[in-house]
DRENPASE-725742 format. One record per residue (C-alpha): z, x negated, y negated. Coordinates in pm, whole numbers, plus 50000, padded with zeros to 5 digits. Example, Ala and Ser with C-alpha at 12.3 -4.5 7.8 and 13.67 -1.06 7.14 Angstrom:
residues 2
+-------+-------+-------+
!     w !     u !     v !
+-------+-------+-------+
! 50780 ! 48770 ! 50450 !
! 50714 ! 48633 ! 50106 !
+-------+-------+-------+
END
This chain:
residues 422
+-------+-------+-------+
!     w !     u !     v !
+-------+-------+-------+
! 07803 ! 77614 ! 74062 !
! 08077 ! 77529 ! 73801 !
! 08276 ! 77115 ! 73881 !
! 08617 ! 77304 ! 74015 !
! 08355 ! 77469 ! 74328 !
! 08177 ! 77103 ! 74348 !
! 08505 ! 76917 ! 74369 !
! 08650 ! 77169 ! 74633 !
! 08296 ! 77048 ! 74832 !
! 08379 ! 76708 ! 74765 !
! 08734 ! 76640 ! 74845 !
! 08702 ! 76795 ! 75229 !
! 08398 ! 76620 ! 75261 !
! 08597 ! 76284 ! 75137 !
! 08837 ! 76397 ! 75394 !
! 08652 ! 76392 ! 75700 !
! 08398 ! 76133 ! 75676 !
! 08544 ! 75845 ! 75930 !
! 08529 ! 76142 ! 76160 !
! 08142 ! 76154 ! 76093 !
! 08141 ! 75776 ! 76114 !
! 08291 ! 75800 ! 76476 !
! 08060 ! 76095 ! 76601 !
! 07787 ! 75841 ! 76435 !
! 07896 ! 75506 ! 76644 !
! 07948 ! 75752 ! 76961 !
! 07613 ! 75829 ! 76990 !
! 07480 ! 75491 ! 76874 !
! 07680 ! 75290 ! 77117 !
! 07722 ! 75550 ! 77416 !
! 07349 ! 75722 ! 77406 !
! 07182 ! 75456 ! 77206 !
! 07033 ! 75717 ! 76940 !
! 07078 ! 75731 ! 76575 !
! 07088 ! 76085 ! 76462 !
! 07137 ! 75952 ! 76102 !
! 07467 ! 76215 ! 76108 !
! 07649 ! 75938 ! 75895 !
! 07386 ! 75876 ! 75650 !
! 07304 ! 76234 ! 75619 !
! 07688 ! 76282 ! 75578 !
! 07746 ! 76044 ! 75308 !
! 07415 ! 76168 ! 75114 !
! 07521 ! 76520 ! 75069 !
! 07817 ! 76342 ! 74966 !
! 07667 ! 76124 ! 74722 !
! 07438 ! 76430 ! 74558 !
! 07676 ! 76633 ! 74490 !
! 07888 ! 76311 ! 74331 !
! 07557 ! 76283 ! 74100 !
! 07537 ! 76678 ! 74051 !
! 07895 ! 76656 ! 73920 !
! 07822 ! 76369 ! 73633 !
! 07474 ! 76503 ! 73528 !
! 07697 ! 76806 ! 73395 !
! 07993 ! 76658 ! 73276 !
! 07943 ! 76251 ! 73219 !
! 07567 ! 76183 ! 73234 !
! 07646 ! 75825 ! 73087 !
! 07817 ! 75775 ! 73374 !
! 07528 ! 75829 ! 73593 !
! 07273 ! 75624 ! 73349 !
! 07513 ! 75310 ! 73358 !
! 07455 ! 75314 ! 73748 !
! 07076 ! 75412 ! 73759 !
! 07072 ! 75095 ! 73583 !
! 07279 ! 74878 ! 73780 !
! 07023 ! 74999 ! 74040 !
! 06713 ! 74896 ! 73881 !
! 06901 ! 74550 ! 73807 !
! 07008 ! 74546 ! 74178 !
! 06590 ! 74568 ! 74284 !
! 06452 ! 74405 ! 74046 !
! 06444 ! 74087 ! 74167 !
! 06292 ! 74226 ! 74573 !
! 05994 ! 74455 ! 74370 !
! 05954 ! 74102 ! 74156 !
! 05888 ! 73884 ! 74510 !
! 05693 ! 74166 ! 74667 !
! 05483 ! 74203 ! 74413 !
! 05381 ! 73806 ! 74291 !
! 05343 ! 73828 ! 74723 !
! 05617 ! 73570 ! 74818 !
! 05794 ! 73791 ! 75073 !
! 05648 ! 74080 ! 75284 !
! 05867 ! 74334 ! 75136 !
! 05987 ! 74434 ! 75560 !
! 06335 ! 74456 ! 75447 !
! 06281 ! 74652 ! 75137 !
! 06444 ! 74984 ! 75269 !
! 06748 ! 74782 ! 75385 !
! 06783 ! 74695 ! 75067 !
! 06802 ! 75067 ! 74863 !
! 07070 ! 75123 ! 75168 !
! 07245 ! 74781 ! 75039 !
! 07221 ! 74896 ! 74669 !
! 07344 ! 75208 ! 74699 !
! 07665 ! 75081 ! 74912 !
! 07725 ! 74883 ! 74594 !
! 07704 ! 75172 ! 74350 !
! 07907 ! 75448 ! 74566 !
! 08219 ! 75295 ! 74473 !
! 08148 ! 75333 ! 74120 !
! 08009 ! 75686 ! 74143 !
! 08290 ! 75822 ! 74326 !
! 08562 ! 75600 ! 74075 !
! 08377 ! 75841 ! 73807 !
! 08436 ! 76125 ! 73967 !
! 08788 ! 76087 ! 74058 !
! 08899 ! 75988 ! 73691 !
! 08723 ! 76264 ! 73560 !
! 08864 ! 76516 ! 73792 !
! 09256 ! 76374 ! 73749 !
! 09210 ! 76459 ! 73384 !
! 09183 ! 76833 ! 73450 !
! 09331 ! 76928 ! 73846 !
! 09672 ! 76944 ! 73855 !
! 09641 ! 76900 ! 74242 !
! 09426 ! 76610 ! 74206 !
! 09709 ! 76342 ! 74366 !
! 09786 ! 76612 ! 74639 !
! 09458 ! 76623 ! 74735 !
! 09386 ! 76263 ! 74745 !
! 09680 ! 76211 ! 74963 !
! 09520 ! 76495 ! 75233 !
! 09180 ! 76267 ! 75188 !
! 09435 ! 75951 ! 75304 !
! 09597 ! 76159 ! 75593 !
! 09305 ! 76320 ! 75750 !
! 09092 ! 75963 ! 75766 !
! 09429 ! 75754 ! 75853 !
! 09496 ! 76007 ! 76169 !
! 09118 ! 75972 ! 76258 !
! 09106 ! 75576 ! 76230 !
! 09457 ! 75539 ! 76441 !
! 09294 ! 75784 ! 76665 !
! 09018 ! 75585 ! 76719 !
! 09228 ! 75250 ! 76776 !
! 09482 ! 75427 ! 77003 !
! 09138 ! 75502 ! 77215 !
! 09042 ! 75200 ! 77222 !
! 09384 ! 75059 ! 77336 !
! 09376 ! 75293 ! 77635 !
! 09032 ! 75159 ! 77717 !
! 08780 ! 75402 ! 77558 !
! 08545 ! 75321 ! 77285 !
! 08440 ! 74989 ! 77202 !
! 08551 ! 74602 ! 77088 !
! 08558 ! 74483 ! 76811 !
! 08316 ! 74270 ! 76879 !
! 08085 ! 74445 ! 77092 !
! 08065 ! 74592 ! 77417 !
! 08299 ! 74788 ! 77648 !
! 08690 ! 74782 ! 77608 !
! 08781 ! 74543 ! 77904 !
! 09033 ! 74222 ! 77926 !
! 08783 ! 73987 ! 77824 !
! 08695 ! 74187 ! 77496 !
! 08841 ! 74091 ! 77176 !
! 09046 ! 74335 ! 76999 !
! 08946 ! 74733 ! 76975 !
! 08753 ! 74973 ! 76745 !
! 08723 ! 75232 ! 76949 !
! 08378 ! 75460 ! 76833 !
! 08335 ! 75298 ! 76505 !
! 07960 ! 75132 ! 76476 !
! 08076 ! 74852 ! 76237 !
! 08358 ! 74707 ! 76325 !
! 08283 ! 74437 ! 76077 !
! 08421 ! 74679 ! 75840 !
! 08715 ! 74834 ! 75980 !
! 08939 ! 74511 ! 75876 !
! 08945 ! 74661 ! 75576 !
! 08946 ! 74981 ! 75597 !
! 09307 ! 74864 ! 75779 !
! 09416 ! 74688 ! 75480 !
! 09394 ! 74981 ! 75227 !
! 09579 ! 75200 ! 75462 !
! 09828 ! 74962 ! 75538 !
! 09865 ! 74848 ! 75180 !
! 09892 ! 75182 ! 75051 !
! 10150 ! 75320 ! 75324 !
! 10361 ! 75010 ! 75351 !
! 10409 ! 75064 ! 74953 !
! 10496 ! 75385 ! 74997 !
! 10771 ! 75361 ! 75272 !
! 10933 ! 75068 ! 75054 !
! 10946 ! 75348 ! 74785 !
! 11104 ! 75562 ! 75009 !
! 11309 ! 75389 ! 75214 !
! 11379 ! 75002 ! 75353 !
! 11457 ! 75118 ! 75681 !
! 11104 ! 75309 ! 75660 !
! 10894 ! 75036 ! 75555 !
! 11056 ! 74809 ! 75845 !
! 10940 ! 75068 ! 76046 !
! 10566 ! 75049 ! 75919 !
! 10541 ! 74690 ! 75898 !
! 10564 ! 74685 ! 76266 !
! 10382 ! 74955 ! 76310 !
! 10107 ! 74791 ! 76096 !
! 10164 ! 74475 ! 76264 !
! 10092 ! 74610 ! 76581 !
! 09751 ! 74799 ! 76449 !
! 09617 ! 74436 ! 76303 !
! 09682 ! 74285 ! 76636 !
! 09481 ! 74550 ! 76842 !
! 09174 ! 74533 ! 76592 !
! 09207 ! 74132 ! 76676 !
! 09046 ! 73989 ! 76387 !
! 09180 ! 73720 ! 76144 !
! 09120 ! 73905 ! 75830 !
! 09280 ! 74226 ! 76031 !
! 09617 ! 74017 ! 76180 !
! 09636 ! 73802 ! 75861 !
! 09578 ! 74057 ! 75568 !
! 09872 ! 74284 ! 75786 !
! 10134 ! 73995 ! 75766 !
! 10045 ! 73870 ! 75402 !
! 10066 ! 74264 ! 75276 !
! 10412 ! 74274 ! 75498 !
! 10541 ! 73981 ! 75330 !
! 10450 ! 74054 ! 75008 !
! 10515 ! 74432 ! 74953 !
! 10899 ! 74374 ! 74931 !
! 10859 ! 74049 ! 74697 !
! 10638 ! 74289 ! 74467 !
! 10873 ! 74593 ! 74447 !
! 11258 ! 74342 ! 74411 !
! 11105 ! 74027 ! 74230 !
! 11384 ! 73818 ! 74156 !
! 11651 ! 74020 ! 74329 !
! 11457 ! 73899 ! 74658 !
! 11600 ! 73579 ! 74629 !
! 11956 ! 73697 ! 74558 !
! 12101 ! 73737 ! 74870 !
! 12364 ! 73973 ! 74667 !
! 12158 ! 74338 ! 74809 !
! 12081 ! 74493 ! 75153 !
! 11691 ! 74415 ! 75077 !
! 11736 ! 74044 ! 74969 !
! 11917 ! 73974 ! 75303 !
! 11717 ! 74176 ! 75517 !
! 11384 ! 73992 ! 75398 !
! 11554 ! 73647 ! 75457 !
! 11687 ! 73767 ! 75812 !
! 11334 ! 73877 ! 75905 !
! 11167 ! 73551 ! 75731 !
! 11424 ! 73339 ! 75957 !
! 11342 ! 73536 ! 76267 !
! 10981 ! 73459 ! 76228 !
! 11035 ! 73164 ! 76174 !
! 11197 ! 73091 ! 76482 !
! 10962 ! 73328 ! 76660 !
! 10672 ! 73108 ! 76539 !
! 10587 ! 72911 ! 76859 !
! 10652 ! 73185 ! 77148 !
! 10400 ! 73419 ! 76930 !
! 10165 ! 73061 ! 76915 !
! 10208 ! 73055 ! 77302 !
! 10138 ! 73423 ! 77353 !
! 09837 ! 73404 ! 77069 !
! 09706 ! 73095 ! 77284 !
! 09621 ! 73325 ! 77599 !
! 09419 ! 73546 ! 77348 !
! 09028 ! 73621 ! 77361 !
! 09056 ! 73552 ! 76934 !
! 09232 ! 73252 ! 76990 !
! 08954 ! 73111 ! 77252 !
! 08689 ! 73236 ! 77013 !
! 08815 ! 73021 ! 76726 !
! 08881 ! 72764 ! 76927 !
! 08529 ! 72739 ! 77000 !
! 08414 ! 72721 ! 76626 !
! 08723 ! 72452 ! 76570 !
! 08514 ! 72237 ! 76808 !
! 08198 ! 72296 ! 76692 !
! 08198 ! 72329 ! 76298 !
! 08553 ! 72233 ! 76225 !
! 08841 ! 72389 ! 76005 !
! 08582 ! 72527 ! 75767 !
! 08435 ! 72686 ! 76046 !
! 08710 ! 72838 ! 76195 !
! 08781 ! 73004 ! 75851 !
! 08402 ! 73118 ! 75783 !
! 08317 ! 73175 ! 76143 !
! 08029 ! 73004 ! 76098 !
! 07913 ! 73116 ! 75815 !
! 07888 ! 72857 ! 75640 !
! 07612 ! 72739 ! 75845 !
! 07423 ! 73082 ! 75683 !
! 07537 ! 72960 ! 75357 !
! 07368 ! 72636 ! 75388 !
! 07021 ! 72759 ! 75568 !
! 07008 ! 73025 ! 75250 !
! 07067 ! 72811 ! 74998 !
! 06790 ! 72538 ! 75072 !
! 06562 ! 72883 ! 75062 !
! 06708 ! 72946 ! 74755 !
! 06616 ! 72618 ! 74563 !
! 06271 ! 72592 ! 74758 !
! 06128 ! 72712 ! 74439 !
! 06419 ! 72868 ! 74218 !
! 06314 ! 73021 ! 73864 !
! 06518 ! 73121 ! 73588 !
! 06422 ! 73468 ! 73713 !
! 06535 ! 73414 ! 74019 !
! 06863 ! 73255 ! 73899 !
! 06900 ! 73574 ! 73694 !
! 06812 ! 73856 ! 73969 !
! 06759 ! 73653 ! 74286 !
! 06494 ! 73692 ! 74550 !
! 06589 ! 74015 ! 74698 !
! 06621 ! 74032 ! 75072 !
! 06292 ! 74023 ! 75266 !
! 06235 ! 73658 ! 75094 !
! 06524 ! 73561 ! 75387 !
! 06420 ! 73794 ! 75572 !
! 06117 ! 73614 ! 75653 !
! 06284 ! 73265 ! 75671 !
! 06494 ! 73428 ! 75954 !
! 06843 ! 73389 ! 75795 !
! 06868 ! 73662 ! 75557 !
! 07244 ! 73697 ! 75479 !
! 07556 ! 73436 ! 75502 !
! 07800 ! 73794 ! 75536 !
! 07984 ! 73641 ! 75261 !
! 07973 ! 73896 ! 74956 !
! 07922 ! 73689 ! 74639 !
! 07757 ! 73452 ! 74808 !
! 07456 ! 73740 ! 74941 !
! 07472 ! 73881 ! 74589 !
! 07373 ! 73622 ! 74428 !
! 07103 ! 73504 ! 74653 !
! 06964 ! 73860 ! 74692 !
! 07028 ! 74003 ! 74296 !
! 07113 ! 73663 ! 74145 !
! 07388 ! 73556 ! 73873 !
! 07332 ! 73955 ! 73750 !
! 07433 ! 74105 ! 74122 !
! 07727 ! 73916 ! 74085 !
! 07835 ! 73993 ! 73750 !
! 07783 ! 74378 ! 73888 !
! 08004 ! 74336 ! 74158 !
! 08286 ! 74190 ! 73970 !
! 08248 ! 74482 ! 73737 !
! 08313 ! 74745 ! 73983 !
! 08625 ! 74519 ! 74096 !
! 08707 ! 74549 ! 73785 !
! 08665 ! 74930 ! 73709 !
! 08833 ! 74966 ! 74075 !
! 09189 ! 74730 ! 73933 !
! 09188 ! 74802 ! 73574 !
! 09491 ! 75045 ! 73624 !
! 09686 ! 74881 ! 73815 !
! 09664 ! 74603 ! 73634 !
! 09770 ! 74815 ! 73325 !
! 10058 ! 74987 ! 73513 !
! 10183 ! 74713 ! 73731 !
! 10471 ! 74615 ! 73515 !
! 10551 ! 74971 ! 73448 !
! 10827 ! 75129 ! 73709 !
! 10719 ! 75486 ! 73683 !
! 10370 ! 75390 ! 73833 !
! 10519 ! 75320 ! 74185 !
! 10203 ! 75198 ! 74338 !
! 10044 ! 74991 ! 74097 !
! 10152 ! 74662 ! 74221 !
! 10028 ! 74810 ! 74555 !
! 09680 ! 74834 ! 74449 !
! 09691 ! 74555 ! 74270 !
! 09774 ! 74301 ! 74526 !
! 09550 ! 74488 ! 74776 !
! 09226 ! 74485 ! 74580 !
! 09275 ! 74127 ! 74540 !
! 09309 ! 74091 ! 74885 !
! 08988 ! 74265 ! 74936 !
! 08816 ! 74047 ! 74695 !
! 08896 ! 73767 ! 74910 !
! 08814 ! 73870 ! 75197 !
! 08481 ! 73948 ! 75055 !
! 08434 ! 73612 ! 75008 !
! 08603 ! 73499 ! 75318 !
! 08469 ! 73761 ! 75589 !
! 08228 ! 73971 ! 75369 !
! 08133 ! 74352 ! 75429 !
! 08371 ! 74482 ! 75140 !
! 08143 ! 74515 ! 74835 !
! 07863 ! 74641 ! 75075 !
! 08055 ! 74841 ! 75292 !
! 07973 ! 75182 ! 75386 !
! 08273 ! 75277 ! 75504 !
! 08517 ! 75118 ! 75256 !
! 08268 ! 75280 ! 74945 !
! 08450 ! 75632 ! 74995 !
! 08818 ! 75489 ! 75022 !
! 08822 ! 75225 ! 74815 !
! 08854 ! 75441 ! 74460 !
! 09062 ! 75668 ! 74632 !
! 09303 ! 75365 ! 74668 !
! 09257 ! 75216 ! 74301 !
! 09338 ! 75594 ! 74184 !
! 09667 ! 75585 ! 74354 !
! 09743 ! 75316 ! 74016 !
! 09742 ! 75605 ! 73809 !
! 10013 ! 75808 ! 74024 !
! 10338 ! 75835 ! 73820 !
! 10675 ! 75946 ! 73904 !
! 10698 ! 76131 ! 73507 !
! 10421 ! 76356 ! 73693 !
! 10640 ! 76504 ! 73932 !
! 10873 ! 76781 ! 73853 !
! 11216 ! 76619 ! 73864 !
! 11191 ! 76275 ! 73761 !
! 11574 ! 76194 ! 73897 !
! 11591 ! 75919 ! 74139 !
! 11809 ! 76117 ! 74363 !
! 11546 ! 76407 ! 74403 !
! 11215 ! 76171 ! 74368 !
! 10988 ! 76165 ! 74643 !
! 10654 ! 76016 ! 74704 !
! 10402 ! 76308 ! 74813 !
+-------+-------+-------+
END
């Protein structure tokens, strides 16, 4: 089995897996059984990822071995001086190995753009195929089938819609990578396009009904013109410059009729409730914070340098009944300590390096994109959690930061008249 028969295994299976996801939550949420289809899915997936870099980068696959064993250190270290009662312990692999799929599949992809001529082409199909299945599953979920975002039939008490997805903690951002990526690449085809797909967008955020959903939509609509006219935004001498101040001054005034209709909302209730209760900072953490606090007095009960270093793992929590705040940083470093965090920030990093590189370069049209979406994501993280340890964002996510390394010079005609974004 040569790497051009693995990767033609790979990229369909890339392709489909929010499908597999779906089928997944169906039968978890309608039949209550878990067939494992997902993680089966997702394993094959991962293998033949490994397969791939044993033969052609085996360093690659050492580095994250070793991540791993960093990752567990610090659960095997509390199960074994008997200060937890290692019940969590298989969570955890699950939770590691969310962390390192990112990574694995970034490997793969930059190894495979270096010799497939296709390689962008087929990363676009891998965007199509799981943007059509995630809209399909929202659009079900609008006309009532599926489930809500929060749990629990589609009805008009629900909030927002998810439609067969299992963890719809995590489809906020699968929504900001897609819209991120396709709102860039309308503005690079055409203004009229992209005002087209920031409503479009718009409209998607506000039927998923979360804030990280609703307010990562308007930020990325905002911001994706600023990023591609810089200083000609502020002009007012070009048909972009006076369209963005026309629709800045129309939202403005729209402001308080979309506070009025937001108002009669089951989100806007639901924060309301955690504005009474915790206060602003609750509103913004959802209560999290409240996590936060009950895992850091476990934390310091009795802290070690150790445990500074690689943390506690998570059955230590486990057994004090509050085993995660859902806020990414702040679960890495209780559960793998100041080194899980210092991992993390290293696959950001590996996952933003090019666009970074290539922002300030024109012929890498979606550079800035990336850019300004990954940091996005690493806010959220710490806002809303479930991106670093997200199973579904783990396949989509390098697929994204790839999209830095797309260049115009690549196509055939480079003139501005012919250029087209595949």
């Amino acid at each position: 089995m040569d790497d051009s028969l693995i990767s033609r295994i790979i990229f369909p299976l890339l392709s489909m897996f929010l499908l597999v996801d779906a089928i997944n939550g169906f039968f978890l949420l309608s039949v209550g059984i878990d067939f494992k289809i997902s993680v089966l899915y997702k394993g094959l997936l991962l293998s033949l990822l490994i397969v791939y870099l044993l033969i052609y980068k085996p360093s690659n696959v050492l580095l994250i071995f070793g991540f791993c064993l960093l990752l567990i250190l610090g659960e095997t270290v509390t199960v074994l001086m008997l200060q937890s009662s290692a019940k969590m312990t298989g969570f955890l692999m699950q939770h590691v190995v969310k962390i390192v799929s990112p990574l694995l599949l970034l490997c793969f992809l930059l190894h495979r753009e270096l010799s497939d001529q296709r390689f962008f082409h087929r990363i676009n199909i891998v965007f199509r195929a799981n943007c059509l299945i995630f809209l399909g599953n929202i659009l079900a979920g609008i006309f009532g089938y599926g489930y809500s975002t929060y749990g629990g039939s589609v009805d008009s008490g629900t909030i927002g819609v998810k439609g067969f997805f299992y963890a719809g903690n995590e489809i906020s951002a699968i929504l900001v990578v897609f819209a991120g990526l396709y709102l860039g690449k309308s503005y690079a085809k055409s203004k009229l396009l992209f005002l087209l797909a920031a409503i479009f967008w718009a409209l998607v955020g506000f039927a998923i009904s979360t804030k990280t959903a609703i307010l990562a939509v308007m930020i990325l609509v905002m911001a994706t013109p600023l990023l591609y006219e810089g200083k000609r935004i502020w002009r007012l001498n070009n048909p972009p410059s006076l369209i963005f101040l026309a629709a800045l001054v129309f939202a403005l005034f729209q402001s308080y009729s979309l506070y009025l209709i937001f108002k009669e909302t089951a989100l806007y209730g639901r924060m309301d409730f955690f504005f009474r209760n915790h206060g602003i900072i609750g509103v913004i953490l959802s209560g999290r914070d409240l996590y936060l606090e009950s895992m850091w007095q476990n934390f310091v009960r009795s802290v070690s340098i150790f445990n500074m270093l690689f943390g506690y793992g998570i059955s230590y929590y486990a057994d004090q009944m509050v085993y995660s705040a859902e806020l990414d940083f702040a679960d890495m470093f209780f559960w793998h300590g100041i080194i899980g965090v210092l991992i993390s920030i290293t696959i950001f990093a590996a996952l933003s390096i090019y666009a970074l590189m290539h922002c300030a370069k024109k012929h890498y049209p979606f550079a800035k994109t990336v850019l300004m979406t990954n940091l996005m994501l690493l806010f959220i993280a710490n806002l809303s959690g479930h991106i670093f340890t997200s199973g579904m964002l783990a396949f989509l996510w390098p697929c994204f930061a790839m999209m830095a390394k797309y260049s115009w010079l690549d196509e055939p005609s480079t003139n501005k008249a012919t250029r087209r974004i595949r």
